[in-house]
N, CA, C and O atoms as CSV, one atom per row, in Angstrom:
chain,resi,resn,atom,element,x,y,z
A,1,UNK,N,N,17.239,9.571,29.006
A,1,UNK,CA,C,18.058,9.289,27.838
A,1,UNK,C,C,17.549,8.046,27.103
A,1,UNK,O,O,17.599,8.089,25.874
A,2,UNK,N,N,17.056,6.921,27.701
A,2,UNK,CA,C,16.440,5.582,27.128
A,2,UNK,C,C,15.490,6.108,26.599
A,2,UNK,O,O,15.295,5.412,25.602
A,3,UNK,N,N,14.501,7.173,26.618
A,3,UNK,CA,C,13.217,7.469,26.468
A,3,UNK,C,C,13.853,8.038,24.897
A,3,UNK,O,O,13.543,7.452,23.860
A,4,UNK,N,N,14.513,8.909,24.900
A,4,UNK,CA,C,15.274,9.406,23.510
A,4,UNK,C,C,15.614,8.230,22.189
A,4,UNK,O,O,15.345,8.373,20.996
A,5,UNK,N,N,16.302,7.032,22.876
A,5,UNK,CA,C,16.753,6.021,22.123
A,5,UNK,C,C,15.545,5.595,21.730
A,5,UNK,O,O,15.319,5.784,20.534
A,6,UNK,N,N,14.523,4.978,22.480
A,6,UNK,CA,C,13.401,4.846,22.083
A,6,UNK,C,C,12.925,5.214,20.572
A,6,UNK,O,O,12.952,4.703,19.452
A,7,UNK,N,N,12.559,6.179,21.084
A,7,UNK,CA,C,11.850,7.238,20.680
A,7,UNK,C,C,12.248,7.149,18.662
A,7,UNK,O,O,11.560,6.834,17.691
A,8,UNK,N,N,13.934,7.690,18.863
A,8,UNK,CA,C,14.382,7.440,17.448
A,8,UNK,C,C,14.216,5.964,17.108
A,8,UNK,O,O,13.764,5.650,16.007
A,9,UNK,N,N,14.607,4.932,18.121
A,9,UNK,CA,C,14.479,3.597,17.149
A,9,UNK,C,C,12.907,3.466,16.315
A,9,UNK,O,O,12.782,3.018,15.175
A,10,UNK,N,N,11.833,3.948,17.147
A,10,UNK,CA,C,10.663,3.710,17.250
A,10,UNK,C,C,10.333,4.674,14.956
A,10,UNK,O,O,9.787,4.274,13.928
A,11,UNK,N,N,10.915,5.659,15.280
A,11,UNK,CA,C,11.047,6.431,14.369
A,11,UNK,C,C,11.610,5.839,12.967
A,11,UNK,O,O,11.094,5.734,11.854
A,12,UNK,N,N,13.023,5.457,13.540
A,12,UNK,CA,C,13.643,4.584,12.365
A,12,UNK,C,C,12.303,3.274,11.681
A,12,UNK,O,O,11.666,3.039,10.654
A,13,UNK,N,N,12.451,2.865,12.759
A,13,UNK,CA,C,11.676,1.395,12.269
A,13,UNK,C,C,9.862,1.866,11.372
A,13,UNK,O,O,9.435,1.243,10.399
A,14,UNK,N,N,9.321,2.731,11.858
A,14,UNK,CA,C,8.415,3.423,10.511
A,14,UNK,C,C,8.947,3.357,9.535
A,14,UNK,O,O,8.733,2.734,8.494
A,15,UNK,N,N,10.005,4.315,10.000
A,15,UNK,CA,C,10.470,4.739,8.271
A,15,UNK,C,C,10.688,3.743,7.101
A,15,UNK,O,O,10.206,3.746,5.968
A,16,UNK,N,N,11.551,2.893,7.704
A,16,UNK,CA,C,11.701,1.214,7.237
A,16,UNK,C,C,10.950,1.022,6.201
A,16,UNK,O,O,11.146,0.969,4.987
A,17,UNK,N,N,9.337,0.849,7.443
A,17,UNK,CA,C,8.468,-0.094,7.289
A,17,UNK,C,C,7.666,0.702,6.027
A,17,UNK,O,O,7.181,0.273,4.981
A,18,UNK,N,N,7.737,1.826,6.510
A,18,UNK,CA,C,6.932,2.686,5.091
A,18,UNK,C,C,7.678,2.616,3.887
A,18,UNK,O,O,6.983,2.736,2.878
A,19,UNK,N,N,8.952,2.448,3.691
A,19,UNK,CA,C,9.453,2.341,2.775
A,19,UNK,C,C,9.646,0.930,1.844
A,19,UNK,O,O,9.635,0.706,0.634
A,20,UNK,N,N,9.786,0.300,2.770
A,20,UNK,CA,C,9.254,-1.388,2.577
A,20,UNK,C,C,7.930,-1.901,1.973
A,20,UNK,O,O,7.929,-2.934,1.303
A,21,UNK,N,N,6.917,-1.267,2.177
A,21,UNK,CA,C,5.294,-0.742,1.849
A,21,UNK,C,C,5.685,-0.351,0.589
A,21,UNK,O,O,5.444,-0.852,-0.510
A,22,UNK,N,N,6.026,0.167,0.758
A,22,UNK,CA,C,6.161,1.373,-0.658
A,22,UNK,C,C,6.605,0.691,-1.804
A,22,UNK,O,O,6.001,0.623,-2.875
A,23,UNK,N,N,7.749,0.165,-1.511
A,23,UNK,CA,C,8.592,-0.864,-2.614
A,23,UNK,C,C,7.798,-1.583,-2.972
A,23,UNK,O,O,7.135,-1.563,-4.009
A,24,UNK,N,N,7.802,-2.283,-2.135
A,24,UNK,CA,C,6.817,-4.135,-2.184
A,24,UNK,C,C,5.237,-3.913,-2.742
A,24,UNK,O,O,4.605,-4.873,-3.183
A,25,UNK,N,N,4.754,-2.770,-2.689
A,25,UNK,CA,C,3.236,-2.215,-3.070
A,25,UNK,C,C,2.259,-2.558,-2.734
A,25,UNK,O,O,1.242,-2.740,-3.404
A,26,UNK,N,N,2.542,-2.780,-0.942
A,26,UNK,CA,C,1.705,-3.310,0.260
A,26,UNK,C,C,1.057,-2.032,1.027
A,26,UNK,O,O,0.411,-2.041,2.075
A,27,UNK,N,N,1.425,-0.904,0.183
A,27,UNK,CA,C,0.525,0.100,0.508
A,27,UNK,C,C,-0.670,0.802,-0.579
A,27,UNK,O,O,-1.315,1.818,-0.317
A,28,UNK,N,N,-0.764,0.127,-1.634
A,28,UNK,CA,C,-1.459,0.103,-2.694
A,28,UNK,C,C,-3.008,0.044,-2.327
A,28,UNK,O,O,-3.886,0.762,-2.807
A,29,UNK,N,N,-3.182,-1.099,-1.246
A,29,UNK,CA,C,-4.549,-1.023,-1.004
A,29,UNK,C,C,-5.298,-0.197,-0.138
A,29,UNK,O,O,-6.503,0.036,-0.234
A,30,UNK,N,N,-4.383,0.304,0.857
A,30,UNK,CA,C,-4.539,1.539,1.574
A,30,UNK,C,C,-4.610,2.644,0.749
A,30,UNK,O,O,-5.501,3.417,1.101
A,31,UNK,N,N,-4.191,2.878,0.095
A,31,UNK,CA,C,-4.670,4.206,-0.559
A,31,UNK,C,C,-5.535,3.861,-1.721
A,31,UNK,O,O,-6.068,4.824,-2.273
A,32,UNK,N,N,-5.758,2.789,-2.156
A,32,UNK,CA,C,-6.921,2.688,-2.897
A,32,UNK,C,C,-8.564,2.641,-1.572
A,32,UNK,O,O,-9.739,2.765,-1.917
A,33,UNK,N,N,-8.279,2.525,-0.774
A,33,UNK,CA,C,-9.349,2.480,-0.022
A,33,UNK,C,C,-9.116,3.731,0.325
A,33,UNK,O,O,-10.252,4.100,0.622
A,34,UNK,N,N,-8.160,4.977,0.553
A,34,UNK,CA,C,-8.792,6.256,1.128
A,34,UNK,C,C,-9.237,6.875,0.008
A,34,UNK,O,O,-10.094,7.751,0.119
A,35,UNK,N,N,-8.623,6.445,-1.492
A,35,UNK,CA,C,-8.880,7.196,-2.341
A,35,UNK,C,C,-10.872,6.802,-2.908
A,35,UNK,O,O,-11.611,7.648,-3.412
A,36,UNK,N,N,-11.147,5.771,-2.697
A,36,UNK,CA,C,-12.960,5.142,-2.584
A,36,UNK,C,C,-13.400,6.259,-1.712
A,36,UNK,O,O,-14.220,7.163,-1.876
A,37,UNK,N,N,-12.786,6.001,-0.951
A,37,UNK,CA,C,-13.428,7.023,0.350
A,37,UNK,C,C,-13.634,7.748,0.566
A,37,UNK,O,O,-14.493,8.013,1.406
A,38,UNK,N,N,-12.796,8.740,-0.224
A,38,UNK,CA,C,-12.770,10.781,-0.486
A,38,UNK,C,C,-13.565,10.646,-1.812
A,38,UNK,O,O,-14.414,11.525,-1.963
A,39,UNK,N,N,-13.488,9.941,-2.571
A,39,UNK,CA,C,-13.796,10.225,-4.438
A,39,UNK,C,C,-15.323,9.519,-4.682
A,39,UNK,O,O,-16.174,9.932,-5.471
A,40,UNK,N,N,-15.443,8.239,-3.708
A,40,UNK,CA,C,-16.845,7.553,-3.982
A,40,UNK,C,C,-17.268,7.137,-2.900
A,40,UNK,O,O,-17.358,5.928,-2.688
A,41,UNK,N,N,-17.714,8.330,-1.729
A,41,UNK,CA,C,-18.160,7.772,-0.410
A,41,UNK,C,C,-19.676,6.871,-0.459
A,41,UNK,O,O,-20.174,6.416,0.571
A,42,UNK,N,N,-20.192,6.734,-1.581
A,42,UNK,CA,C,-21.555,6.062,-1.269
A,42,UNK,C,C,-20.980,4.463,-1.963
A,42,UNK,O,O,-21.610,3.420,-2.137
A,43,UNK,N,N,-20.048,4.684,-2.148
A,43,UNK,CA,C,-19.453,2.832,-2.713
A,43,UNK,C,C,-18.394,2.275,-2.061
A,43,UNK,O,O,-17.329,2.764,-1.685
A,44,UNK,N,N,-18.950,0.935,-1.969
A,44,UNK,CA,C,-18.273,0.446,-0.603
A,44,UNK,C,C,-17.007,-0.281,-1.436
A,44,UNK,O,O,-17.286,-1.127,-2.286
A,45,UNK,N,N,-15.379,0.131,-1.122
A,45,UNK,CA,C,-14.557,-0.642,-1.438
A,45,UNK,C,C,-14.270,-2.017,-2.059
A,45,UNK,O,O,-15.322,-2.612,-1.826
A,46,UNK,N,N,-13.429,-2.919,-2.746
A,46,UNK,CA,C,-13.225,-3.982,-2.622
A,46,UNK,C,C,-12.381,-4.459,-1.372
A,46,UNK,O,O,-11.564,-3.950,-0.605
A,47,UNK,N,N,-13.057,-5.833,-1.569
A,47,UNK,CA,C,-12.062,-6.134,-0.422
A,47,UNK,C,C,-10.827,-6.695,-0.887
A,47,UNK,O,O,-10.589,-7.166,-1.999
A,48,UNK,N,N,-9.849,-6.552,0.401
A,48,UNK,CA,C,-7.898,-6.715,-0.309
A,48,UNK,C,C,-8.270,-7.908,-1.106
A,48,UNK,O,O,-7.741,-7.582,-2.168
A,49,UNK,N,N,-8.682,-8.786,-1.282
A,49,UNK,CA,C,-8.272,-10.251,-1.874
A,49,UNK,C,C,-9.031,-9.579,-3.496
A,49,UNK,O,O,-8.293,-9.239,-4.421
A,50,UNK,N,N,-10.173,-9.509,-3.567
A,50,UNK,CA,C,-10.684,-8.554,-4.669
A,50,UNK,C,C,-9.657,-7.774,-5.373
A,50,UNK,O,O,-9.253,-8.035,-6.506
A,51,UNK,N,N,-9.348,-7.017,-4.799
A,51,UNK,CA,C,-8.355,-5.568,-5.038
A,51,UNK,C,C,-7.661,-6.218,-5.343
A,51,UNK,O,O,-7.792,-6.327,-6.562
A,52,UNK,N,N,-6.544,-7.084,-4.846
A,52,UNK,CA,C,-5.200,-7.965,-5.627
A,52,UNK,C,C,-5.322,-8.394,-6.422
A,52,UNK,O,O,-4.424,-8.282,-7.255
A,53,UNK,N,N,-6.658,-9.293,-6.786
A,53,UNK,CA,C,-6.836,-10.059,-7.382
A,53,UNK,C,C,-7.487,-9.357,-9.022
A,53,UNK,O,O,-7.748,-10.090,-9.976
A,54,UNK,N,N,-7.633,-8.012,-9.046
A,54,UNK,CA,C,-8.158,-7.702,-10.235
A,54,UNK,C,C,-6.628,-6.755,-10.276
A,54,UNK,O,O,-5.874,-7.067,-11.198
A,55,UNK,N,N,-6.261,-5.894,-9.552
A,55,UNK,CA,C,-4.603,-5.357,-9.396
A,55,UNK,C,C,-3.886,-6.567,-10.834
A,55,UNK,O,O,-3.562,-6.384,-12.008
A,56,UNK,N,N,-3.904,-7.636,-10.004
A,56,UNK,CA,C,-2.928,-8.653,-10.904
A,56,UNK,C,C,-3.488,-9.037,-12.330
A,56,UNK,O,O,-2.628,-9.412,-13.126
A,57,UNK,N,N,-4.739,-9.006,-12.759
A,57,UNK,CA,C,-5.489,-9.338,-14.025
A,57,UNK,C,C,-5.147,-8.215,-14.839
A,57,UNK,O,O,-4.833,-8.412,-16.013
A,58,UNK,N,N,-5.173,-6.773,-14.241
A,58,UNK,CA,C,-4.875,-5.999,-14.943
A,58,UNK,C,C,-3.313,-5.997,-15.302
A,58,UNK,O,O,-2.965,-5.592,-16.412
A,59,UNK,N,N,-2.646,-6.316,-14.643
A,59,UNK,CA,C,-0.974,-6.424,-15.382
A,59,UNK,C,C,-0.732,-7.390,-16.000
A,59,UNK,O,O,0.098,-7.092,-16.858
A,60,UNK,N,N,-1.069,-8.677,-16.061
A,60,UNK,CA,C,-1.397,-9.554,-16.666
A,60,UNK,C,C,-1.749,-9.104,-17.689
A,60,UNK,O,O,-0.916,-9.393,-18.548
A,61,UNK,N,N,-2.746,-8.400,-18.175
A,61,UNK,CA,C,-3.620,-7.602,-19.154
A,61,UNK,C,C,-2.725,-6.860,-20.210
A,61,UNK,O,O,-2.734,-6.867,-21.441
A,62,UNK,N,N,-1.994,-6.256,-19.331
A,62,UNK,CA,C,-1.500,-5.450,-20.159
A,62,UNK,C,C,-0.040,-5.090,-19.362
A,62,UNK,O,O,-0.053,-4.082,-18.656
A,63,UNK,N,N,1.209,-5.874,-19.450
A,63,UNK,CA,C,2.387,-6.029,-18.964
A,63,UNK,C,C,2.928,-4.694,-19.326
A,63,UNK,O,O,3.925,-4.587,-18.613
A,64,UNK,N,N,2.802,-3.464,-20.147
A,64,UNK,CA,C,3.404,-2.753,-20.174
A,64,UNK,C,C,4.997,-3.004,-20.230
A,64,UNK,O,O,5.338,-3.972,-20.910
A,65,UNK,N,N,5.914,-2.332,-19.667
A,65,UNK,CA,C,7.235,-1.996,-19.627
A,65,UNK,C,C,8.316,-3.802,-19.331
A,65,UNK,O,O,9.345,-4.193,-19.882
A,66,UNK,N,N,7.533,-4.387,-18.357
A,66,UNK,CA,C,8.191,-5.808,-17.650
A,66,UNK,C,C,8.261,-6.539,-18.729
A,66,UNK,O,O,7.533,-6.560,-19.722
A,67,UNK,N,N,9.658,-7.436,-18.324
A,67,UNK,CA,C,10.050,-7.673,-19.684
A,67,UNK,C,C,9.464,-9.138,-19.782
A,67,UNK,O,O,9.720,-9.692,-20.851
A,68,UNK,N,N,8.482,-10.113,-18.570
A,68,UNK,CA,C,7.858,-11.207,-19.230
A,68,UNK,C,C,6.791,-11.236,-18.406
A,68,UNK,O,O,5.902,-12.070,-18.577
């Protein structure tokens, strides 16, 4: 029966965490790196600090919808 409780807490707390990812857009660089990976396997990724760091120039760039 502990193995069960487990099991769901273990479950819950993904879910959370993926959803937390998701919001916060701490899963952004993960799928920009699988998407390099399937679409431009002979080019090697940026790295996260790179990736954030042009991520943020571009909204900066062009704020779209946010209101400052």
């Amino acid at each position: 029966m502990a193995v069960v409780g487990r099991d769901a807490a273990r479950r819950v707390w993904r879910a959370v965490a993926w959803y937390v990812n998701g919001v916060t857009g701490q899963s952004r660089y993960a799928e920009y790196v699988a998407h390099e990976r399937a679409r431009h396997p002979g080019r090697e990724p940026l790295g996260e600090r790179e990736f954030w760091r042009r991520h943020y120039a571009a909204q900066d760039a062009d704020p779209g919808a946010r209101c400052c």
